[in-house]
N, C-alpha and C positions, 0 to 999 in steps of 0.2 A: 340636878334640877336645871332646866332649860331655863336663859336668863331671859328668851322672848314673853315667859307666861304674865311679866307687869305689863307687855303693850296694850293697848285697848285696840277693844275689837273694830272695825270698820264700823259698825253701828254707832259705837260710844262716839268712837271722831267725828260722826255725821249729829248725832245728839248734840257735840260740844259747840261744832261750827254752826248749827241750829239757834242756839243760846247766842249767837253775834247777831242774828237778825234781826232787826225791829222794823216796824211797824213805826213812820215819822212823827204819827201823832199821837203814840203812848210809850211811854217811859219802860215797857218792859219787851223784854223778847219773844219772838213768837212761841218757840219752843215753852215757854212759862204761863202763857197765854191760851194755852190748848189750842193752838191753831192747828198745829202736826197733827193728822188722824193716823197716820200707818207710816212706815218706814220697812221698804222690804230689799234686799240687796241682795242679789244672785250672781257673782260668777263678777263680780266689777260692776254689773248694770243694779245701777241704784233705782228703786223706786218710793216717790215721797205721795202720799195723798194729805192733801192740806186743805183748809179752808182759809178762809178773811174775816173780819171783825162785823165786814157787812158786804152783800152782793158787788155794791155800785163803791167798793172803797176805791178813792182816788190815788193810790199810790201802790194798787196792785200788781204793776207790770214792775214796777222798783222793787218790791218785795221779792216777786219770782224770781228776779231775774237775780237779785241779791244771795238769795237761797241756790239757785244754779251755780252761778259763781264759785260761791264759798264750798259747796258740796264736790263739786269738779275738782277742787283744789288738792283733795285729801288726796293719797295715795294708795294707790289700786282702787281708784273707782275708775270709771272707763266712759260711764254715763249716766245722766242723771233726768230721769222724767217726771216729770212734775204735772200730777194731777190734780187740778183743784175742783172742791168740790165742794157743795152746800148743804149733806145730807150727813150727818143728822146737823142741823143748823145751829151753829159758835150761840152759845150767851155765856156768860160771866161763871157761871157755874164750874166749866172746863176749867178754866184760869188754877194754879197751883198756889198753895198759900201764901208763896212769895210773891206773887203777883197781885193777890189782891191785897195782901198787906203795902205794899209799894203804890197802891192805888188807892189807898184811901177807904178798900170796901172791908176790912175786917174791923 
């Protein structure tokens, strides 16, 4: 038995490091929050499609760039492009049951 087969895959690491991001004016992380729409990773070049809570959110270039960072960070990624996008459009429904539990809506 190979003892690399517990590592997690480059995905999971980007998953994990996803769950550090918040969002300054909610309690919970984006990844929990269904903000992540796609996660695609090819050869080291990462590709994330995302959205925000709302268009005009004031703390969006903190978010990406938080999300860049953290993602860079992993080992064997090489790049990291961050698409955002508004289609199909974030409501509460996305959110994971730990999020809305944490939030008051269950």
């Amino acid at each position: 038995m190979d003892i690399t087969d517990n590592k997690p895959t480059i995905e999971e690491e980007i998953v994990k490091m996803l769950k550090t991001v918040y969002d300054p004016e909610i309690p919970v992380n984006i990844y929990d929050l269904g903000l992540v729409y796609n996660i695609e990773v090819d050869d080291g070049a990462v590709k994330i499609e995302m959205t925000l809570t709302a268009p005009n959110c004031p703390a969006a270039d903190f978010i990406i760039e938080d999300v860049r960072m953290k993602v860079e960070s992993i080992e064997n990624v090489k790049s990291v492009d961050i698409q955002l996008v508004f289609e199909p459009e974030w409501d509460k429904d996305m959110m994971s049951e730990e999020a809305k539990l944490e939030l008051g809506l269950l």
